[in-house]
N, C-alpha and C positions, 0 to 999 in steps of 0.2 A: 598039499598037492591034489589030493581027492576033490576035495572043496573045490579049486580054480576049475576042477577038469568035470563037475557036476554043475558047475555054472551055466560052462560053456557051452555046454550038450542041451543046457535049460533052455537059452538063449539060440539055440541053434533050433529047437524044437520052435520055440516059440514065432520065430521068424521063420518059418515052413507054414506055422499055422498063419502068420499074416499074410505071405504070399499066397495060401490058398483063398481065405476071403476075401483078397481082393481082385484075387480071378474072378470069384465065382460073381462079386458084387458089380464088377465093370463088366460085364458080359452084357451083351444087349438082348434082350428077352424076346422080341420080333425077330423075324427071317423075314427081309421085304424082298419078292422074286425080283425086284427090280436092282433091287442093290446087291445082289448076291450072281448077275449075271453078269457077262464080261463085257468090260467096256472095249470097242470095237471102234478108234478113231471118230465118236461121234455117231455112228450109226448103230440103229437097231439088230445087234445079232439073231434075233428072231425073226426078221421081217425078210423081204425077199432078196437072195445075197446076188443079183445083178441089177443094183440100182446104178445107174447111171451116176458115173463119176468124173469128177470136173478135170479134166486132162489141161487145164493152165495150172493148177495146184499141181500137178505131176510136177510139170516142167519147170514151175519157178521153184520144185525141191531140187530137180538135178542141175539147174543153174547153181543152184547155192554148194553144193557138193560140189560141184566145177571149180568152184571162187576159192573154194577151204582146199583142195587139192592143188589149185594155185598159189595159196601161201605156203600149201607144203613146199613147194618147188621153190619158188622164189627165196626165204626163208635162206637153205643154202647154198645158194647164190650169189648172196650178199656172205656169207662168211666166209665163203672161198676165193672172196678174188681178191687178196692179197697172195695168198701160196698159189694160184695158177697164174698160168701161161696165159700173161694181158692177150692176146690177137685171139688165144681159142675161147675165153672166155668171154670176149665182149662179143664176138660170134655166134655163140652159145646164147649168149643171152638175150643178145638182142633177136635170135629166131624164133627165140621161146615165145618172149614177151610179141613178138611180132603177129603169131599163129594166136595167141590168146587175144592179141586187140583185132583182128579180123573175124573172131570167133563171133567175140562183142557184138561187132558191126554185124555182123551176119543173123543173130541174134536179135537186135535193134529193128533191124531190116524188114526179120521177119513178123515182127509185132509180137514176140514173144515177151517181151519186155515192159511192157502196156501191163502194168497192175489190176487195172480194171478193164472191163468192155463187155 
């Protein structure tokens, strides 16, 4: 019993010592101020923090958050219209989807939608 339980403790020592050396040996020896600064979507957190920012990238983010809040919605939609009331349902749905395809249009319209320019 002695013997298993001074094994163990050998083996548990000795795997403490391997986990420290390979701390210390995978450690990277360099600090580069570059890599050790915060990445900042692409821009220089050091440099001047009112650089002009491309407001079609805003918009084609809240476009796409629009789309993914309209699958939330749509989504159950579709699983409910067997248990609901067919007349409030297809009403329902069809003014949802209705105000979302005029959204579009409006959207299209406004050249917001033009990936380049």
């Amino acid at each position: 019993m002695n013997l298993m339980m001074y094994s163990s403790y050998t083996i548990m020592v000795l795997m403490f010592i391997m986990l420290l050396m390979m701390k210390t040996l995978s450690k990277k020896s360099m600090n580069d101020t570059q890599k050790s600064s915060p990445f900042e979507c692409g821009f220089n957190p050091m440099s001047y923090s009112r650089i002009p920012f491309s407001i079609h990238f805003f918009l084609i983010a809240v476009i796409f958050l629009i789309f993914d809040i309209e699958i939330i919605m749509i989504m159950p939609m579709i699983l409910t219209m067997k248990s609901a009331m067919t007349i409030k349902w297809m009403i329902t749905s069809w003014l949802f989807l209705m105000i979302l395809i005029l959204g579009l249009y409006h959207e299209w319209n406004s050249g917001i939608m033009k990936w380049t320019s």
